[in-house]
N, C-alpha and C positions, 0 to 999 in steps of 0.2 A: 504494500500500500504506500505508492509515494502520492505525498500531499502536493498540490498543486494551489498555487497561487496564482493572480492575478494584475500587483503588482508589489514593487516596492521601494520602502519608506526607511529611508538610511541617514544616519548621522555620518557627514563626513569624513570625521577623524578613522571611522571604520573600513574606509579604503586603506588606512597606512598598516592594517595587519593583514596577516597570510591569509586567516579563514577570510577575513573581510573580501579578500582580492580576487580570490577562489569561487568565493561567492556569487560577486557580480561576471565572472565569465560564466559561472553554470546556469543563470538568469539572464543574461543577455538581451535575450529576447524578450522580458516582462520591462514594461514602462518602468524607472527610477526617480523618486522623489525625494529631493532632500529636505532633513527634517534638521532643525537646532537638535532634540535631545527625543529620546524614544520613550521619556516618560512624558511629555506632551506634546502632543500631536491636534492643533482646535480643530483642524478639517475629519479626523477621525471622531475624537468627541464630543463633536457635535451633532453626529449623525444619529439620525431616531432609533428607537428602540426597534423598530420592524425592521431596520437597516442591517441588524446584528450578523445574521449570516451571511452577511456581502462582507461587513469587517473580516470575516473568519479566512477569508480569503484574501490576505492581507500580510505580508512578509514585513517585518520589522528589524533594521542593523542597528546595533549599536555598541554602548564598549558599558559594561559595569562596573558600576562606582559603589555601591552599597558592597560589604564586605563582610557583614554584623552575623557571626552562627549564633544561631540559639538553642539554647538545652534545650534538650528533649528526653523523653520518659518510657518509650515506647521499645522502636523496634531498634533505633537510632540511640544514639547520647547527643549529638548534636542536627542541628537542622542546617543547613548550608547552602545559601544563595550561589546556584552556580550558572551555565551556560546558553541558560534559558526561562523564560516565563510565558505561558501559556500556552497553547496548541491548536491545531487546527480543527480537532474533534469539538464539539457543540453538547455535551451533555448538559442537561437541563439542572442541575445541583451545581455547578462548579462552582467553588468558594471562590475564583478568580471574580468569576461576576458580580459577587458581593466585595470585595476589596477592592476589582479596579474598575466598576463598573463596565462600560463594552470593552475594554481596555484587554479582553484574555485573548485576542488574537496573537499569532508565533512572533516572539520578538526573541531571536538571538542575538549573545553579546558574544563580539568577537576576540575578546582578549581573555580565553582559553589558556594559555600559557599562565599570564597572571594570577589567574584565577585557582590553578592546579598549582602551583608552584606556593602560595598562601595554606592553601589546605593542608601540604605537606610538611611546611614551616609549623603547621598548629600541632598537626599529629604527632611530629618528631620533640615534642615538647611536651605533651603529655604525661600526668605520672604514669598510665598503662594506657594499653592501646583501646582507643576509642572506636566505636562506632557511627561514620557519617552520613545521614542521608541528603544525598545530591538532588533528589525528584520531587520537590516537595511544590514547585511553585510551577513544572510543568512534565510532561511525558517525554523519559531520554529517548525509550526504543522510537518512538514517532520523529523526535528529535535528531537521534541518528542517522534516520533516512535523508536527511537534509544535509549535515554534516560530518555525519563520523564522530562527531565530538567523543559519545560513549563509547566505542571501543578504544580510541586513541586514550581516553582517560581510566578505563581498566588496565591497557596492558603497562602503563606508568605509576600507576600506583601501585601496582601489583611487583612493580620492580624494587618500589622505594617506601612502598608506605606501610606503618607500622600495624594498624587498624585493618577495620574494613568500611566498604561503600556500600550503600540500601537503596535502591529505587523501585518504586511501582509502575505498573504498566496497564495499559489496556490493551497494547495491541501486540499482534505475531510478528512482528519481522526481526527475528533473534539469530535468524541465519549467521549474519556478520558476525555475531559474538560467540559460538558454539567454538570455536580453534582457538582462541584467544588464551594466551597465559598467565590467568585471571589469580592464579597462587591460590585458589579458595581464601582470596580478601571480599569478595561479593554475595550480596545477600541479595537476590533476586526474588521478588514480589510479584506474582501478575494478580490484578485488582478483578473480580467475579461478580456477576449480580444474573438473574434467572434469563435466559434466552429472549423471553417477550421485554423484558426491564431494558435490555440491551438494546432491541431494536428500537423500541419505543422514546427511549427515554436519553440514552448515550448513544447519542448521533455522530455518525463518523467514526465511529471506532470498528476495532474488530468482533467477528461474532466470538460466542462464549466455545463452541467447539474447537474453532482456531485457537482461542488464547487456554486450553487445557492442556492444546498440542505443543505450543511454545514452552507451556512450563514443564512438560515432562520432557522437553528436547536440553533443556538450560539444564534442568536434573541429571539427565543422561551425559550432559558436558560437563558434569563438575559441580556447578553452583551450588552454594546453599540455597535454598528456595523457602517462599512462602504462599500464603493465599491469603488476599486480604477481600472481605467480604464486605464491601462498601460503594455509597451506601446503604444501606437497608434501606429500602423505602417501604411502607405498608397500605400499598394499594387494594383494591378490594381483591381478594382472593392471597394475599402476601403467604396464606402457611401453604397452600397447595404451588404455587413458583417457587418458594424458597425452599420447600421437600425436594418440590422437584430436582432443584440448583443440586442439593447435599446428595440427593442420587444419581446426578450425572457426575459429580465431580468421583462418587463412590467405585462408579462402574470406568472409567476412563483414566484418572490418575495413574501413574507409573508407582509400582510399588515401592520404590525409593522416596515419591516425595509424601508418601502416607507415614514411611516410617521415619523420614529425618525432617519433614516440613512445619510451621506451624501453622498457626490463623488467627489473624486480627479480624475486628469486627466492629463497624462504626455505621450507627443508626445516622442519620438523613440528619441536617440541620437546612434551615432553607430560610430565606430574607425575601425582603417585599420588594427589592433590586431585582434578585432571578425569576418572581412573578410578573414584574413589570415587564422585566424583557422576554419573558416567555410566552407571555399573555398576547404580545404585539408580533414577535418574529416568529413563533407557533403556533399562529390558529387553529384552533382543534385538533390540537397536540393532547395527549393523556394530563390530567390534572394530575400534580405529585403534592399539591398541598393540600393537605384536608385539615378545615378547623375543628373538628369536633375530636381530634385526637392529638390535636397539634398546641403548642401554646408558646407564651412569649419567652424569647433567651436575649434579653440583651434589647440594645436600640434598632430596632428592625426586624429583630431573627426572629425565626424560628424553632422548636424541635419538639419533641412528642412527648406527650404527656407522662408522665410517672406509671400509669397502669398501663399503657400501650405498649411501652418498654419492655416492662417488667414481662407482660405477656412472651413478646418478640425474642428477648434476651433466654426465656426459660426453652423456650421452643428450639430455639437456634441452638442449645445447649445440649439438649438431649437429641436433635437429629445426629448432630455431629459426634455426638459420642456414640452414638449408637452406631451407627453409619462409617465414619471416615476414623473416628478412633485419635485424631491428629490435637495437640494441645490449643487451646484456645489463650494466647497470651496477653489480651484484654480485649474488652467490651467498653468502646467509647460510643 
């Protein structure tokens, strides 16, 4: 699956590096607009809310300046801004659409080197070796197909780094990365939700039989692996699609990542930003907010109520223990 763009929207200084230069000879042929800085852009956000998936089609260069990791509790110890933000896939929950409003179109930063060369200066200073997730702000394997960046940034750190790397995915194109001499420093995540959720709901991405096949191929090459079940949404019928999920994953998984994989698990949170633009660029698109089991988190959010949870979380517990047998390492 390569993403395909329309045009693109570059910060000058992004011509004087390697990926930047590379770049614009692999697009060529897509129209080039210069921007001062690729966190604002008025002719982009300005554009209406029904506008959204014309943005999606929307290439963004630029060079990152933010550097800030932050703790993390999970799969990770640290969270870490790296070579990307956003993507081109359209899922109707994306927390980008609540932080950056239409703003979650592909914007890669091209200085790659700096960026990798920082993260190894932190790790090699740590009292013991840490765990970093890179994916947090967008999708690498979709990212890859653009650049490389993820394989060029496994077989490098895997040379020098003390730690390991964590990123999630939605989608299959793992081919690149399956030969790579990854040192077992990578923790490999592909992101699950019920086949009709996928179509429906996470647009542009790959389907769930392809991304089962990705993660027992990553398994099969080495990787530590996980499944991260996110996120739940509980649409009507939620226990008969997510049995469903826990019996496809039961009957297809590779018996290596039932025995060495885990599984995270993170219910829906949703704002009145990804209704507004769901509401205008999805017309009679599946509704994923339901008030009557949903309530308020915060200035805008969303997330489900204390008993809808408790339901969801008890349910998800006993499928999968019963079923996959695989540790459940938190329920956010």
């Amino acid at each position: 699956m390569q993403p395909k763009f329309d045009a693109v929207y570059y910060e000058p200084k992004a011509m004087e590096y390697e990926l930047g230069k590379r770049l614009r000879e692999k697009y060529k042929s897509l129209p080039w607009i210069e921007i001062e800085s690729h966190n604002r852009i008025p002719m982009l956000s300005a554009a209406e809310d029904a506008d959204f998936p014309k943005l999606k089609r929307h290439l963004v260069l630029g060079i990152r300046k933010t550097h800030r990791y932050a703790e993390n509790h999970k799969v990770s110890d640290w969270l870490v801004p790296y070579t990307s933000s956003g993507c081109r896939a359209m899922c109707m929950y994306c927390y980008l659409m609540c932080s950056y409003n239409k703003c979650s179109y592909m914007r890669l930063f091209v200085n790659r080197e700096e960026m990798l060369e920082r993260l190894l200066r932190f790790d090699a200073r740590t009292a013991k070796p840490q765990t970093f997730e890179i994916g947090s702000n967008s999708d690498l394997v979709l990212e890859n197909s653009v650049t490389g960046n993820l394989g060029w940034t496994i077989e490098r750190f895997g040379k020098k780094g003390r730690g390991n790397l964590t990123f999630p995915t939605k989608f299959d194109m793992v081919q690149p990365l399956l030969s790579l001499n990854h040192r077992g420093k990578v923790i490999f995540r592909m992101s699950v939700n019920p086949a009709e959720i996928v179509s429906k709901v996470e647009l542009g991405t790959s389907q769930l039989r392809q991304r089962i096949k990705a993660l027992n191929e990553m398994a099969h090459a080495g990787y530590r692996v996980g499944i991260l079940i996110a996120p739940v949404i509980l649409l009507s019928g939620w226990k008969r699609m997510y049995g469903g999920l826990i019996d496809e994953l039961s009957d297809e998984l590779a018996p290596e990542v039932k025995q060495k994989g885990f599984i995270e698990i993170i219910l829906m949170t949703y704002s009145f930003v990804q209704d507004a633009i769901n509401t205008s660029a999805f017309p009679g698109a599946v509704q994923i907010f339901d008030r009557s089991i949903m309530r308020g988190r915060g200035r805008g959010k969303y997330c489900y109520r204390s008993e809808a949870r408790a339901e969801a979380e008890s349910f998800l517990r006993v499928q999968i223990s019963e079923k996959l047998g695989m540790p459940i390492i938190y329920i956010a």
